[in-house]
C-alpha positions in Angstrom: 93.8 97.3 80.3 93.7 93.5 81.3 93.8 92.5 77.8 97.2 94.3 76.4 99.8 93.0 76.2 102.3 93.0 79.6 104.9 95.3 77.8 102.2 98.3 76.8 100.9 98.1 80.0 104.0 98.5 81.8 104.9 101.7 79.3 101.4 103.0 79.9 101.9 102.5 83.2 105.0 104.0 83.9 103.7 107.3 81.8 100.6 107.7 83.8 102.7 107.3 86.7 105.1 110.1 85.5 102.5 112.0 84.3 100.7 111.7 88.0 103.7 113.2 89.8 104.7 115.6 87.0 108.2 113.6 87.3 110.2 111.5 85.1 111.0 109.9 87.7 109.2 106.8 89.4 109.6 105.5 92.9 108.7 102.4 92.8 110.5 98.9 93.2 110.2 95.9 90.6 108.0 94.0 93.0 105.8 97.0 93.7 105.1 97.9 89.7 104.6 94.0 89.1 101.5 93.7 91.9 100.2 97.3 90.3 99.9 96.0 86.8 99.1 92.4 87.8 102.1 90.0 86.4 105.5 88.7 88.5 108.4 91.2 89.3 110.3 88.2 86.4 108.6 89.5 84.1 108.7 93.4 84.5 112.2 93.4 85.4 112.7 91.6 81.8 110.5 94.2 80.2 112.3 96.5 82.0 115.8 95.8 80.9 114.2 95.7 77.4 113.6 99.0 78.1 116.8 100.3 79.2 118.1 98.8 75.7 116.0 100.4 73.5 116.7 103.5 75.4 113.3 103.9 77.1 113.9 104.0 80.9 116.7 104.0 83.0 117.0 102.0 86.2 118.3 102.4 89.3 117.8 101.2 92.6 113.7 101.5 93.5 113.8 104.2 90.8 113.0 104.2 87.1 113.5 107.0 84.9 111.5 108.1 81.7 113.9 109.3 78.9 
């Protein structure tokens, strides 16, 4: 998992997460994903709006959802 790229391990991620808590929903704060998958909350939150653009996720406050 170290060796993919920051994106794919975010998405991974955030599907193991939802997948984890049967929910589409994830509780967990920019900060708090960045120290799980081991880059800077910069970065995620980037990745993250990337994301939302595509149509991927949507954010809200702590919360990101898996469309």
């Amino acid at each position: 998992m170290a060796f993919n790229k920051i994106d794919k391990r975010l998405i991974d991620y955030l599907k193991y997460e939802g997948t984890k808590s049967q929910s589409h929903i994830i509780n967990l704060s920019h900060s708090q994903l960045a120290k799980e998958i081991g880059t800077t909350r910069e970065v995620v939150s980037k990745i993250l709006k990337q994301f939302k653009l595509s149509g991927i996720v949507n954010l809200r406050f702590k919360q990101i959802e898996l469309l």
